[in-house]
N, C-alpha and C positions, 0 to 999 in steps of 0.2 A: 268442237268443245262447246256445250253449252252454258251456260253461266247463267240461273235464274233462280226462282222463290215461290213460295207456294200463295201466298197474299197477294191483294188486291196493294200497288204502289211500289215506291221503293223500297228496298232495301240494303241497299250500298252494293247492289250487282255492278253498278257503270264504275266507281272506284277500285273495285275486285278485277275487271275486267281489267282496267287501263293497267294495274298490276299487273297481271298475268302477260299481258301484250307487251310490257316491259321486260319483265323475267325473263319471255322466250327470246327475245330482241338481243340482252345483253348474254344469251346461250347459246346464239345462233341459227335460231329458228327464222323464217320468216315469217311472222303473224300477219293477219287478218282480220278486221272486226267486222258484223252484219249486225244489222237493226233494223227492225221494223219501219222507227223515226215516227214520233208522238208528235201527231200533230193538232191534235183537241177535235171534241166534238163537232165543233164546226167544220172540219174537214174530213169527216168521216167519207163522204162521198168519192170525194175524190181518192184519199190515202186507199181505198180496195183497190183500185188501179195503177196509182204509183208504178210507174213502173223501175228497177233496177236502174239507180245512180250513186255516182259516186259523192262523198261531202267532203269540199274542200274547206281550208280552215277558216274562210272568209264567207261560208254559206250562211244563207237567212234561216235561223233556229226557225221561222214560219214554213218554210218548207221542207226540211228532210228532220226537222225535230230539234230539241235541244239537248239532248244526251248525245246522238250522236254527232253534232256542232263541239261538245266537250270532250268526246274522246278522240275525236280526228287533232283536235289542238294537244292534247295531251299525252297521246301515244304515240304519235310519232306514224305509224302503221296506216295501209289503206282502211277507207272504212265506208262502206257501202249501205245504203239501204232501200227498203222497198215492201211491199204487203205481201209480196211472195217471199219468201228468204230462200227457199231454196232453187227461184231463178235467181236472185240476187247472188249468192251461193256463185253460180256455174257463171255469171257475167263477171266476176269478181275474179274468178279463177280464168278467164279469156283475156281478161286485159293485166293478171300480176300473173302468168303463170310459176313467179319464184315463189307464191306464197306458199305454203307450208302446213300451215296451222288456221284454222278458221273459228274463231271465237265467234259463239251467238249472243247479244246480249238480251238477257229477259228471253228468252225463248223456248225454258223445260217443258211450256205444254204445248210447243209447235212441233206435232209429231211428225208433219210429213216433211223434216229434216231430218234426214239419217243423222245420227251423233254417235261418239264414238268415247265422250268423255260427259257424264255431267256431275255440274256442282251444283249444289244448292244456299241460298246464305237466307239467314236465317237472323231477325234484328231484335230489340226489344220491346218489339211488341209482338213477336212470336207468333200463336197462331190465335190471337184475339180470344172471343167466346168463341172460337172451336169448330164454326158452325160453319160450312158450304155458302158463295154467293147465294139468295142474295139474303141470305140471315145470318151471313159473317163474312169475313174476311177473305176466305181461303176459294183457289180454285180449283184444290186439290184436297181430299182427304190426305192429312198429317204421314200419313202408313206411307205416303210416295217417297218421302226421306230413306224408308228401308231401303228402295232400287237405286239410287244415284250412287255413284261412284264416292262424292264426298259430301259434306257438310259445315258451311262454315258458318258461325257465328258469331255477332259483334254483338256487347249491351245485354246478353240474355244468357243463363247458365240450364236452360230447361228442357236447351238440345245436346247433345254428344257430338263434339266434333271438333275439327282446328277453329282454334281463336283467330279475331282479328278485332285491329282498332283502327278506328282515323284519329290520325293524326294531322296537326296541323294548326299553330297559331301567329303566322304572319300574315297581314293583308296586304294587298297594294291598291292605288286609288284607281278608280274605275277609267279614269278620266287621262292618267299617267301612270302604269305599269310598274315605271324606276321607282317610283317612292312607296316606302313602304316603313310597315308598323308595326310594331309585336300589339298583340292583343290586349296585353296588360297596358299598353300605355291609353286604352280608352277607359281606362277604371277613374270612377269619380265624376264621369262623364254623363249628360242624359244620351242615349245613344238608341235609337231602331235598331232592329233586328229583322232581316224581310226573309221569307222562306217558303218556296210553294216548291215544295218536295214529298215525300211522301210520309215521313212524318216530321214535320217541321220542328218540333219537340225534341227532336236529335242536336239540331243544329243549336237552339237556344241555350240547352242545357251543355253545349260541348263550349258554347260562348263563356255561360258560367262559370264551370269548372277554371276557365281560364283568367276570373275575375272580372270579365265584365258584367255590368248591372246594367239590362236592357230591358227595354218597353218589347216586347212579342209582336209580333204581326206574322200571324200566319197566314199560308194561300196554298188551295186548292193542289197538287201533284200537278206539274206541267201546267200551270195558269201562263195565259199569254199574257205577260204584263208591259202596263201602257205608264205612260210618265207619271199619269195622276198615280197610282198605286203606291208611290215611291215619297209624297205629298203628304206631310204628317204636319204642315201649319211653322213648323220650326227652321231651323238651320241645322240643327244635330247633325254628328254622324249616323249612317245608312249602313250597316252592315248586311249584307248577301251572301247567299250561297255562291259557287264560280256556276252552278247550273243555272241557276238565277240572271247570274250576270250577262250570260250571254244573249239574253231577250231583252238586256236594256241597254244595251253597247249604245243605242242611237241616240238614248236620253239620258245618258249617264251624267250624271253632275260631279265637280270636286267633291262633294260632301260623303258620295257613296265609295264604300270603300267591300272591295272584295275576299275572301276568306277560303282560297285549294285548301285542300284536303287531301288527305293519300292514304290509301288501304297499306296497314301493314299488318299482313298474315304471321302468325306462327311462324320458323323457320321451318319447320315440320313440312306444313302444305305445300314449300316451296319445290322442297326435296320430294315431297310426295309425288307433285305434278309430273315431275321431270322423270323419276321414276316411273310413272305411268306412260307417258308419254314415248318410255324405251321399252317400255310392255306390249302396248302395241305393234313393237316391230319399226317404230320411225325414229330418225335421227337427225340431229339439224345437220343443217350443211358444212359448218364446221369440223363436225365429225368423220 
């Protein structure tokens, strides 16, 4: 099953994902996730070789990425990755042979992975000016949404397809876990806002909604960030993405405070998937 987008970044496929890898989990399925694992320009060298590992939930976001650092803690499920996916794929399937179901995340233009479901999600920034890298966004002419299986979208009504939102306004301190804060109780406050995801605009504005009044700092999709970054001159609170968070775990201060999120699809897509998935011919183990 793959689970990807047609743009250049995020767009809430690693939340969609942890979804789904939950869904199947409390169905009976045994899920699997695969990732490529983003490890920045600088790494390009070595990441074409990478080879097939596994991420445990204490791995260094510098090595296997920081999306999948967040969905190995968050899903509960194996989660594998590597610059081949489809040996990643068969090393995944030698060492869990109960898995079941193999989620790709970001992977719709990784053709030389057979797939057997895909999704597309779809954000609100949709498909920018229109235009093919590297004179827009997209790495795919729009028309690729007519072949996928489904289509989901968050923040944008210009696609056709199952809704979904993130949800999510409790934090906890980066520094202590147990304490935690509804979002509204930072209102009134001077307060950061950090975000290197793919459109950081998402998260400020979901901040908003929620009452808080924050100073913006945005950063680049998958920025390795270093303690200075987190340095705004004050004491405020630091509010972060949980993607974010996990590339400051080692310079995390009281001050910064963390903000999950959770994809919640349509009840539709839910039923849909599960439906699919007994279209196919397969059944979880429960069954």
């Amino acid at each position: 099953m793959v689970i990807g987008n047609l743009t250049v970044g995020g767009s809430g496929k690693t939340p969609l994902a942890i979804h789904v890898a939950e869904l199947l989990k409390s169905t009976g399925w045994s899920p699997a996730i695969v990732s490529r694992g983003y490890l920045g320009a600088g790494r390009a060298a070595g990441d074409a070789v990478q080879p097939p590992r596994a991420v445990s939930l204490a791995a260094d976001p510098a090595e296997v990425g920081d999306e999948p650092v967040l969905m190995a803690r968050r899903s509960g499920c194996p989660v594998w990755v590597g610059a081949d996916r489809a040996a990643v794929a068969v090393r995944l399937r030698d060492e869990h042979p109960d898995c079941n179901v193999i989620i790709l995340d970001d992977g719709l233009q990784h053709y030389a992975l057979r797939r057997d479901v895909e999704i597309a999600v779809v954000d609100a920034r949709a498909f920018g000016n229109g235009f093919m890298l590297p004179a827009g966004p997209l790495r795919e002419p729009r028309t690729r949404l007519w072949t996928v299986d489904a289509v989901v979208a968050h923040g944008t009504d210009k696609v056709k397809g199952f809704g979904m939102r993130l949800e999510g306004d409790e934090l906890h301190r980066a520094t202590d876990a147990r304490e935690r804060r509804k979002a509204q109780a930072f209102a009134g406050e001077r307060v950061h806002a950090v975000a290197g995801i793919g459109d950081p605009n998402r998260f400020f504005l979901h901040l908003a909604k929620l009452g808080v009044k924050v100073v913006p700092h945005p950063f680049p999709d998958h920025h390795p960030f270093v303690a200075a970054d987190l340095e705004f001159g004050d004491a405020a609170p630091v509010l972060m993405t949980e993607k974010d968070a996990v590339k400051c775990k080692r310079f995390a201060r009281p001050q910064h405070w963390i903000l999950p999120v959770r994809a919640v699809p349509d009840p539709a897509f839910d039923a849909w998937l599960l439906r699919r998935l007994g279209e196919l011919g397969h059944r979880p183990k429960a069954a």
